[in-house]
N, C-alpha and C positions, 0 to 999 in steps of 0.2 A: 192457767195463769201462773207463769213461774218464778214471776215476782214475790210471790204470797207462799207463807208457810203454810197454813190452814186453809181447809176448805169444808163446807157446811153446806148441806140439803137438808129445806125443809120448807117452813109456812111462814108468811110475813103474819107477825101479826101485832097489836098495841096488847101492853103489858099493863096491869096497874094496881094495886092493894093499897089498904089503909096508911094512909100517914104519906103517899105520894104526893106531889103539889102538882103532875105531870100524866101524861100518856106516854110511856115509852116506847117507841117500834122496836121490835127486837125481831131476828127471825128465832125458830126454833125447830134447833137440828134433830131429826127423824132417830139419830142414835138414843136421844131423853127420853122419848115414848117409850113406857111399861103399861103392862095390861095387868091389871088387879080386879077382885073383888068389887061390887058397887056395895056405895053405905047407902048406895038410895031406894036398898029393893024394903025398907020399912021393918025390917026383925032385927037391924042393929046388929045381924049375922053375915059370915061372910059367904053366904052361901047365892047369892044372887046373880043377875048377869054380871061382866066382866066388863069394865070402862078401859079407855085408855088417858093415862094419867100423865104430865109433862115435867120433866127436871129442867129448874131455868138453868140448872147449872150446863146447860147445855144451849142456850140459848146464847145468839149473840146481842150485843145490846150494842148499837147503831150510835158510833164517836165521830167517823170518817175517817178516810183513808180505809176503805171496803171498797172491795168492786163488787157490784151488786150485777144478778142474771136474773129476771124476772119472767117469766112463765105464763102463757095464755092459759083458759083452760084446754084448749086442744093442744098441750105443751109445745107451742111455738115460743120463741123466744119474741119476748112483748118489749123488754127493753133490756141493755147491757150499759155498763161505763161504768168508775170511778165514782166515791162521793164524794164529797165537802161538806162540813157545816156553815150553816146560809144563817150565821148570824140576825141577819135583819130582818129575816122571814119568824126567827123564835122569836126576837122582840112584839115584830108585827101579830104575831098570835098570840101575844102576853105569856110566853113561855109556858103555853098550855100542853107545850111535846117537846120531850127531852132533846131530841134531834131533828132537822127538816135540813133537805140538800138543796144546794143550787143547783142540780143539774136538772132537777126534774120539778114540774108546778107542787102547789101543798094541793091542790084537787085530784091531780093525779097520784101522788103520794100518799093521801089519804084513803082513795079509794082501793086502791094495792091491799093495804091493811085491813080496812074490812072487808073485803072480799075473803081472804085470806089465801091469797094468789103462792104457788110454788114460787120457789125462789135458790138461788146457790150465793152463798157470800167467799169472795175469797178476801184473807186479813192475814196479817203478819201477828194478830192478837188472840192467842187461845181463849177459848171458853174455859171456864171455872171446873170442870169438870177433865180438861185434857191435863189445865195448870196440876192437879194434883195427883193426876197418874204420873207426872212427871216429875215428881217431889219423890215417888213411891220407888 
């Protein structure tokens, strides 16, 4: 896509922590994954197996104007295009997710997300994470 500055491999998936009023889809790009220590092997040591752990600062968080490439699991390409935000679809769900497109249903959108289907975003908007290598 040589429209777009940035481009992003990794997982759709809904975001959410205390104090959100919201589900965010966001994808998150495969460069945030770090592999550390688990706190859940029960000694409060770091000596346990190894999780893999995610930086949102690597994460895109889904405004529009993304061209999204969404991934079967046999990685065919399951759909492609352009987003928008679909206004009247956030009202109609009581603004229960930060973003929903026109281009594509909220069932099938939804289902993307929890599956947690591959995906590629290309955007003219760095992640938080490129923004500040590029401060550096």
């Amino acid at each position: 896509m040589e429209n777009y500055l940035y481009h992003y491999i990794g997982n759709l998936e809904f975001y959410h922590e205390t104090g959100m009023e919201c589900l965010a889809p966001i994808l998150h790009d495969n460069r945030g994954i770090t592999k550390a220590p688990s706190f859940n092997n029960g000694t409060k040591k770091w000596d346990g197996p190894e999780m893999e752990y995610k930086s949102l600062s690597w994460s895109v968080w889904f405004n529009g104007g993304e061209y999204l490439k969404v991934y079967n699991e046999d990685n065919s390409v399951l759909w492609e295009g352009p987003l928008t935000k679909d206004r009247f679809k956030m009202i109609e769900k009581k603004y229960n997710y930060a973003f929903l497109p026109k281009e594509i249903s909220f069932e099938v959108w939804y289902s993307w997300f929890c599956k947690e289907l591959k995906a590629e975003v290309f955007t003219n908007k760095p992640v938080t994470a490129e923004k500040n290598k590029e401060k550096e």
